[in-house]
VOPAGU-2260 file (C-alpha; in pm, 1 decimal, decimal comma):
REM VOPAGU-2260
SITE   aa  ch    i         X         Y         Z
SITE  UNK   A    0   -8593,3    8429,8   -1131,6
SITE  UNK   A    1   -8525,5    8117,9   -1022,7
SITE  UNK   A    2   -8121,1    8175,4   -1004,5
SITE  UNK   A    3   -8190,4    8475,0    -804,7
SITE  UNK   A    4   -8377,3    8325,0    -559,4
SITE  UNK   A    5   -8123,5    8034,3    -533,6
SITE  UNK   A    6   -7850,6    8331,2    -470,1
SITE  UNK   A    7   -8066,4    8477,6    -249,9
SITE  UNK   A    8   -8059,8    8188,4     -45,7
SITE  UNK   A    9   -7668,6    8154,2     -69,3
SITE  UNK   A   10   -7644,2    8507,3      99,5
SITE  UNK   A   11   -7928,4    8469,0     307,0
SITE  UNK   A   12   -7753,9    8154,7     472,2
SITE  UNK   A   13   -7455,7    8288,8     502,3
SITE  UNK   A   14   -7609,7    8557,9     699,0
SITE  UNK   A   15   -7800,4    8328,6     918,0
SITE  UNK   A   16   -7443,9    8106,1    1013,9
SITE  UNK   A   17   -7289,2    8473,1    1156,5
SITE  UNK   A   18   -7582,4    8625,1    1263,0
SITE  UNK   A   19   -7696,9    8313,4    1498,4
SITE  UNK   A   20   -7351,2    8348,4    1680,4
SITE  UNK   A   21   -7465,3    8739,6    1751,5
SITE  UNK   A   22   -7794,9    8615,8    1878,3
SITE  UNK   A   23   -7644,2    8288,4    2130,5
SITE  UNK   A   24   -7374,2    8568,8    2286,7
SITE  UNK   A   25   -7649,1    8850,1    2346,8
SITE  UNK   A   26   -7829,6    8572,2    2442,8
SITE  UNK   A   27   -7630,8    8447,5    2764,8
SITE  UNK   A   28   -7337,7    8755,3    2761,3
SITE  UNK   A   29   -7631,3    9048,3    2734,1
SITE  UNK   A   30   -7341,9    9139,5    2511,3
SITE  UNK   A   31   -7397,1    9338,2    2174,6
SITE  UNK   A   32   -7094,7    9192,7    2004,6
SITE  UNK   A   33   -6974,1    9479,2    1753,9
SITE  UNK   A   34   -6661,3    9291,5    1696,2
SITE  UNK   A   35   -6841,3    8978,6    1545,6
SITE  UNK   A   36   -6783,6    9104,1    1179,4
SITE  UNK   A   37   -6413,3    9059,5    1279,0
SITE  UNK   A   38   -6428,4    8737,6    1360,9
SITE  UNK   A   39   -6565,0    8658,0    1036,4
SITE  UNK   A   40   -6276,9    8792,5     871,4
SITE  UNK   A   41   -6013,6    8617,7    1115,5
SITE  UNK   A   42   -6174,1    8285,3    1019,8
SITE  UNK   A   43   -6157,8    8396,1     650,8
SITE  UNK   A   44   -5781,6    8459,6     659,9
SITE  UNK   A   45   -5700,5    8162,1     923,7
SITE  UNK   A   46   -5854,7    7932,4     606,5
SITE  UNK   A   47   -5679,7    8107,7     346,9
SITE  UNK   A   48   -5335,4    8051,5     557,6
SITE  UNK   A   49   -5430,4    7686,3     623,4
SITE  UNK   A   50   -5590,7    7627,3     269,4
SITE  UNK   A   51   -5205,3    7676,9     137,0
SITE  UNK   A   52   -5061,7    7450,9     340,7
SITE  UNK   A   53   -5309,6    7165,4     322,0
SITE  UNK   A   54   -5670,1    7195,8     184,8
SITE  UNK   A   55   -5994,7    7297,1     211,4
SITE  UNK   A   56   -6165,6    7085,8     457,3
SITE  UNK   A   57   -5862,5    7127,9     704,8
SITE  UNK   A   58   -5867,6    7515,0     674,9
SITE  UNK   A   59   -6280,5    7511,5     758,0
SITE  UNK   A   60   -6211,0    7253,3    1089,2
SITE  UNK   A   61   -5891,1    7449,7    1196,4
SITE  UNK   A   62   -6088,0    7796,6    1120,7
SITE  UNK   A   63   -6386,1    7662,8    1371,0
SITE  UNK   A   64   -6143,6    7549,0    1669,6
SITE  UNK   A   65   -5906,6    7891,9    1638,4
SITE  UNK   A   66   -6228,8    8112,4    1648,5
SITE  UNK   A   67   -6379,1    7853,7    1906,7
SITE  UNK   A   68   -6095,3    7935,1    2137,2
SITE  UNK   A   69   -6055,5    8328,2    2085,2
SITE  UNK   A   70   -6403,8    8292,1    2166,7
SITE  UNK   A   71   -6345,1    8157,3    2496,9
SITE  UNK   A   72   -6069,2    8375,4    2556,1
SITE  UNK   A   73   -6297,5    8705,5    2443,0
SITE  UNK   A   74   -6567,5    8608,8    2670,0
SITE  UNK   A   75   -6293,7    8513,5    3021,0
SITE  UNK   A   76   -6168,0    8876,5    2928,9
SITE  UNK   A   77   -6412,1    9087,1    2751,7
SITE  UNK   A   78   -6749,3    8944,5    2783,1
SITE  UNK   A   79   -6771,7    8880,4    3132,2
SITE  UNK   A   80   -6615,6    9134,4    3291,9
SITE  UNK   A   81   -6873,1    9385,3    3014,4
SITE  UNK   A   82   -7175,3    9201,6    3106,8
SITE  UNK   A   83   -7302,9    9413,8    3388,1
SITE  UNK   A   84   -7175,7    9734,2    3253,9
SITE  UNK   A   85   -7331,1   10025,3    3037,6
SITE  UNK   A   86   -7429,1    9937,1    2709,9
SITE  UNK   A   87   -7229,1   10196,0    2576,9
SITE  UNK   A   88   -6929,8   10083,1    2747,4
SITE  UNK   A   89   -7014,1    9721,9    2541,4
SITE  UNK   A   90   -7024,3    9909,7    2228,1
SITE  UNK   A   91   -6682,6   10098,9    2232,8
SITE  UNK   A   92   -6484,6    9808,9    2377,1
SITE  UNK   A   93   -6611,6    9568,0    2086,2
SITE  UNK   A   94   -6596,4    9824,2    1811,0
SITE  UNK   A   95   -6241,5    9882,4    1951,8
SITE  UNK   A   96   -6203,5    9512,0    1965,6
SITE  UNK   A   97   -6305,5    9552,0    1602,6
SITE  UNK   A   98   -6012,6    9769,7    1516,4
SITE  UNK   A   99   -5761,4    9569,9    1639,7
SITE  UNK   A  100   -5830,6    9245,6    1508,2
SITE  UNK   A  101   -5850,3    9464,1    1141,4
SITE  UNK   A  102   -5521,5    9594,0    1228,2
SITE  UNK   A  103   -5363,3    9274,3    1313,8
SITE  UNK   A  104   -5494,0    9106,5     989,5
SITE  UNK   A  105   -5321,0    9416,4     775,1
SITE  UNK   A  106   -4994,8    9373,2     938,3
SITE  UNK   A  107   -4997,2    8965,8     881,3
SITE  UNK   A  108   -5144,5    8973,2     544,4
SITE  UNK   A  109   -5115,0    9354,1     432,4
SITE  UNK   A  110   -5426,1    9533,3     262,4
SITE  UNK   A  111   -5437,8    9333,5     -51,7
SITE  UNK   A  112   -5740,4    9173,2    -129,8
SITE  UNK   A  113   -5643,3    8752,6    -182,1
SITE  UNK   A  114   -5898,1    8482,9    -281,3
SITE  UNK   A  115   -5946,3    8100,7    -130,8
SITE  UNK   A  116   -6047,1    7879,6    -400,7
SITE  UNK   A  117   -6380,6    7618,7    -347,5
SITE  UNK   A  118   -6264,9    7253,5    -350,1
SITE  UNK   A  119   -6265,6    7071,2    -635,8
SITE  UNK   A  120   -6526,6    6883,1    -498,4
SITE  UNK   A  121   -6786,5    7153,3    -489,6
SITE  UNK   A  122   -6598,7    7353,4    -828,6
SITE  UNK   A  123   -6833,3    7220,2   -1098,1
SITE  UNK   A  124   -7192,7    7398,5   -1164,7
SITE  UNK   A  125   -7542,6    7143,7   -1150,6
SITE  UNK   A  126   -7850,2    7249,9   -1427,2
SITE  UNK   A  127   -8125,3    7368,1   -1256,1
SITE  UNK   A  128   -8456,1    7425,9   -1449,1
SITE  UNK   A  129   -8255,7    7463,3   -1761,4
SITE  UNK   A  130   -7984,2    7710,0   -1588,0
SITE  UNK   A  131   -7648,6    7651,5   -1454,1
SITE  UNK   A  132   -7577,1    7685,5   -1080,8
SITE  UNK   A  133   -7271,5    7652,3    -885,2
SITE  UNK   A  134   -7235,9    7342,9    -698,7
SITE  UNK   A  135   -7072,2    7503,0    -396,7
SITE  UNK   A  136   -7314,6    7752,5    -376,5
SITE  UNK   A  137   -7574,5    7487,4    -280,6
SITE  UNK   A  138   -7329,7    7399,4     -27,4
SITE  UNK   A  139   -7388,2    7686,4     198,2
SITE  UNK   A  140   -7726,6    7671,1     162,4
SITE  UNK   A  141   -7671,0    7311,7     289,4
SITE  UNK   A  142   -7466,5    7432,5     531,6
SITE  UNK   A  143   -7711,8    7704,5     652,1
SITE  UNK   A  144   -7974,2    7461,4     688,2
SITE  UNK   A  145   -7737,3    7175,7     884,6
SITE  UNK   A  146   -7633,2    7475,6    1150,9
SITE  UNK   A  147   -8032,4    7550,8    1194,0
SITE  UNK   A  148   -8123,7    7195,5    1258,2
SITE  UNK   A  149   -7819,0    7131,8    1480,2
SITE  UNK   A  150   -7853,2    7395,8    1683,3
SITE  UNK   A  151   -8214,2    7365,0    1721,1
SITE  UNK   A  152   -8156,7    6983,2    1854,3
SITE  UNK   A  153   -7870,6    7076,1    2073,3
SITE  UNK   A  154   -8080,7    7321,1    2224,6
SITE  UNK   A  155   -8378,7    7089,4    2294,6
SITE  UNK   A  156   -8265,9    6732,3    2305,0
SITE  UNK   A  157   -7913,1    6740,2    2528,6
SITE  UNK   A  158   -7863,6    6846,7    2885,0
SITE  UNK   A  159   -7652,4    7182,0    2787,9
SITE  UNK   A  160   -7896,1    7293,4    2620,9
SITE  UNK   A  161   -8098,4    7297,0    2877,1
SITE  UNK   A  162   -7892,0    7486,6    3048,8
SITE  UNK   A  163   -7825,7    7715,9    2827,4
SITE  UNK   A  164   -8218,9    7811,7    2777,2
SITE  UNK   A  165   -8261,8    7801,8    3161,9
SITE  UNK   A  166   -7950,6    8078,2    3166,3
SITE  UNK   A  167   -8101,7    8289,1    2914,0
SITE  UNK   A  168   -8432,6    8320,1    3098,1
SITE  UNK   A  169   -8323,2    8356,9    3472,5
SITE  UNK   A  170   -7943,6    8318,9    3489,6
SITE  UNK   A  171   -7950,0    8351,0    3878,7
SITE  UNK   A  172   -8226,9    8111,3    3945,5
SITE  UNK   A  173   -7999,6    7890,5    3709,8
SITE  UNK   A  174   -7710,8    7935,7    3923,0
SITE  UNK   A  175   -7908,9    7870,6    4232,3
SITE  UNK   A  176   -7981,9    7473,0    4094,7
SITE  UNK   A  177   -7622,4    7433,2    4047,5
SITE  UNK   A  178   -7524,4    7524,3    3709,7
SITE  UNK   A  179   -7203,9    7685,4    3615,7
SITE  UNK   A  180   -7364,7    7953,3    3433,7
SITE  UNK   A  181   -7030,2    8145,3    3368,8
SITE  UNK   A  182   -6900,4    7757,7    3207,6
SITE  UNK   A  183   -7202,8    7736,5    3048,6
SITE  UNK   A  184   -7164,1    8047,6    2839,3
SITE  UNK   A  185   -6814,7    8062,5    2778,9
SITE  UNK   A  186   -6942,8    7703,6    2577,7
SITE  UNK   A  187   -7190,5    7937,9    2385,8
SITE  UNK   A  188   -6940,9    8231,3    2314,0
SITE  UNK   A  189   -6717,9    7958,5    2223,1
SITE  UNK   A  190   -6991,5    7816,4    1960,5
SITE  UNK   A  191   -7050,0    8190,0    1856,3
SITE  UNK   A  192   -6711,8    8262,1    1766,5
SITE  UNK   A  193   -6684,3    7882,3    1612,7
SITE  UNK   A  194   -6981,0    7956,1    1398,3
SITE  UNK   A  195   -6817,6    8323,6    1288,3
SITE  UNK   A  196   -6516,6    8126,1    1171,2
SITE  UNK   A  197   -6734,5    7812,9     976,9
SITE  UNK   A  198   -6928,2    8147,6     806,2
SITE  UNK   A  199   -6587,8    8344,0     673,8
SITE  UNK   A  200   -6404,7    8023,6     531,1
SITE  UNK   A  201   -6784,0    7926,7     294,5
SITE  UNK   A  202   -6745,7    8263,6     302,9
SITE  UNK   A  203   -6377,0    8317,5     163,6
SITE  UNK   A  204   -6472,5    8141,2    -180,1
SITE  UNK   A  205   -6792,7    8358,7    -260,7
SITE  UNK   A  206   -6572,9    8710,6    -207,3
SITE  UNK   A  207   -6254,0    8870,6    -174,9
SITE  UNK   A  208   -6114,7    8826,0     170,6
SITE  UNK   A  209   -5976,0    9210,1     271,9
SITE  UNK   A  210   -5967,2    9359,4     631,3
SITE  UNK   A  211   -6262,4    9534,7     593,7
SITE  UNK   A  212   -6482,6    9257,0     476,4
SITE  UNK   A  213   -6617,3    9188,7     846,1
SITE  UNK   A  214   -6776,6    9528,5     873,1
SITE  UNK   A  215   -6955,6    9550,4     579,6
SITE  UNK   A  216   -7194,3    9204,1     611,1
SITE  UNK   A  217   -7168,3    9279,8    1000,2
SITE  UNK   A  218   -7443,0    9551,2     970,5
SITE  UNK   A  219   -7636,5    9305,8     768,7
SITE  UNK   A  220   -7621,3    9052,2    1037,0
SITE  UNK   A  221   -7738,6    9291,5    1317,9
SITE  UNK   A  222   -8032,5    9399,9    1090,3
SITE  UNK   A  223   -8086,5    9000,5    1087,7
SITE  UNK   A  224   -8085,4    9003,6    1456,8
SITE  UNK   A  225   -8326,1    9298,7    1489,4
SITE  UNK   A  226   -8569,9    9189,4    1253,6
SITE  UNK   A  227   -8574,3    8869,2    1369,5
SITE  UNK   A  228   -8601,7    8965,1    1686,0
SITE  UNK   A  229   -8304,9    8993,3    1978,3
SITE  UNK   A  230   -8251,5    8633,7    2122,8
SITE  UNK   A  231   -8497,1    8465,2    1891,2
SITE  UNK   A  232   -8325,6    8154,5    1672,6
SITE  UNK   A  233   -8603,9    8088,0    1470,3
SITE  UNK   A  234   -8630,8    8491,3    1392,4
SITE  UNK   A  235   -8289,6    8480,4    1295,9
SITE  UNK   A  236   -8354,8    8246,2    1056,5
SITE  UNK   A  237   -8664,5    8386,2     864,9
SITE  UNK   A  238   -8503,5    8708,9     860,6
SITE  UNK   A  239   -8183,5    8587,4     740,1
SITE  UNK   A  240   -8376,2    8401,4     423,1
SITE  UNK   A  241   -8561,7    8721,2     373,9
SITE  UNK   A  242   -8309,8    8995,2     408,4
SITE  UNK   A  243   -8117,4    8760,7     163,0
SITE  UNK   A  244   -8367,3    8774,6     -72,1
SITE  UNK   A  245   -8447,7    9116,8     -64,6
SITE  UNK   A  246   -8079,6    9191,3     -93,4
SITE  UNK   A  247   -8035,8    9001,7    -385,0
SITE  UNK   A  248   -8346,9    9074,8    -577,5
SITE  UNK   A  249   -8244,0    9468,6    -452,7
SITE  UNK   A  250   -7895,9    9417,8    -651,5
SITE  UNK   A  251   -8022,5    9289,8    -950,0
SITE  UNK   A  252   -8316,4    9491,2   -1023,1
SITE  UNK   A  253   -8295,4    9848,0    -835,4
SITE  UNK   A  254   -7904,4    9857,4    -763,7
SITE  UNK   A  255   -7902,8   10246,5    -670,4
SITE  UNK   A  256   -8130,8   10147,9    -389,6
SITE  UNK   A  257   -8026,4    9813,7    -265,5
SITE  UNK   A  258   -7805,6    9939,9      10,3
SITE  UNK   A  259   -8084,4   10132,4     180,0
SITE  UNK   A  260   -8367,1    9841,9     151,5
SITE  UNK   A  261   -8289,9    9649,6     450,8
SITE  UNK   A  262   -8229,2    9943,1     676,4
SITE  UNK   A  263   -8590,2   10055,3     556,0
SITE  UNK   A  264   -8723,3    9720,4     647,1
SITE  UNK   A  265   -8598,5    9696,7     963,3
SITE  UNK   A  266   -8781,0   10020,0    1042,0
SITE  UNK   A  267   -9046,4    9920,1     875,0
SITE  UNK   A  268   -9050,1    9571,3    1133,5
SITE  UNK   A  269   -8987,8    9790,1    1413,0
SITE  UNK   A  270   -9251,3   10043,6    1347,3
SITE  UNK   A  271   -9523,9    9732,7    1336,4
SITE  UNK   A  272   -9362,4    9503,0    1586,5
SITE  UNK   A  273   -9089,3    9615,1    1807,4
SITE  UNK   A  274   -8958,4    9262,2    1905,8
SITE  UNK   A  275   -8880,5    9159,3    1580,0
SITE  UNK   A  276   -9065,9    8876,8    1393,5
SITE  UNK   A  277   -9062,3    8641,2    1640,7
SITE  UNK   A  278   -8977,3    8844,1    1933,6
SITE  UNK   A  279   -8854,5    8704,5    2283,3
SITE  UNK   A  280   -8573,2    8431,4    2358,2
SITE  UNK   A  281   -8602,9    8057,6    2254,0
């Protein structure tokens, strides 16, 4: 029981690292980024490219800047000019966005599925309660946590993050004081993407990197960000742990059904609450 938990927590934070770049884009874009899972992947394969040059560490910092920087370049020519547009307009242009990336990927490093290994640092396994555990698996829950805290100071100690909470409420009013809201946020997509890259290379270890690998935890990550509640950090986070959770525990003990158990509590959250489980913008 106690394994499963821990595993829960290993997807569960691995959820919350992608799905809290989803919820700082909608946050300041009023984008629904559809092409998120992508960037996932990209930062998967950028650290398995890296990784066999040099090592592990290098691929996860070089994975964060490249990401960091299509994500600056995404929001001067995708983001912005969607923001004010129909949502459906949003949704096509990122799921196309989506496509290509996937198709870019295939022709660099063809269909095969390839593997990054952990770093002998984190390759060895720690006894908990009598039962082995995988030492780098406790790393992305450490991970997980260090992105939560970090993010959660940046946003309430420094001056940006001011900023960036003052743009998410009233954007115009924002711009009135003096702010450079369009700077500000093209520092927030930037983080987004960044954090999309840091989740694909812990990721790359844990599962097979393939082109296809963004869109299959990408619908996890927006059931994270509805549950949760759109814009909310701290939602994100609690539903992260417990869609986690309930994914794992769904695997291991009713595997015919585990697929359909999130989608059925996210209705189940929106039936009772609407907003999610914490509901508004922090």
């Amino acid at each position: 029981m106690l394994i499963n938990i821990l595993n829960g927590l290993v997807y569960g934070g691995l959820l919350y690292v992608l799905a809290v770049g989803l919820v700082l884009i909608f946050g300041l874009r009023r984008v629904v980024n559809f092409a998120h899972g992508s960037l996932f992947m990209v930062g998967g394969y950028v650290a398995f490219a890296v990784a066999a040059v040099s090592n592990f560490w290098v691929a996860l910092v070089v994975a964060i800047v490249v990401l960091a920087v299509l994500g600056v370049v995404l929001d001067r020519f995708v983001f912005r000019p969607l923001q004010h547009e129909d949502p459906i307009a949003t949704v096509l242009v990122t799921f196309g966005l989506l496509l290509v990336l996937e198709d870019v990927v295939k022709t660099i490093w063809g269909k095969d599925f390839l593997s990054l290994a952990a770093p002998p640092l984190l390759a060895g396994t720690v006894s908990i309660a009598g039962e082995t555990f995988p030492v780098y698996r406790l790393m992305v829950i450490a991970v997980a946590v260090l992105v939560a805290l970090g993010l959660s100071l940046w946003l309430r100690l420094s001056r940006i993050g001011l900023y960036v909470r003052a743009s998410s409420v009233d954007p115009v009013t924002t711009g009135m004081q003096g702010v450079d809201t369009d700077r500000v946020s093209a520092a927030v997509v930037a983080i987004g993407a960044g954090l999309a890259g840091l989740s694909g290379t812990i990721a790359a270890p844990l599962m097979a990197l393939s082109p296809s690998m963004g869109s299959f935890i990408l619908i996890d990550s927006f059931i994270v960000v509805v549950v949760g509640g759109l814009g909310s950090f701290s939602g994100a986070f609690i539903a992260a742990l417990v869609i986690g959770q309930v994914h794992n525990f769904g695997i291991v003990y009713i595997p015919w059904a585990a697929s359909m158990i999130p989608f059925l509590l996210m209705v189940g959250v929106l039936i009772w609450r609407p907003t999610g489980l914490v509901g508004g913008r922090t």
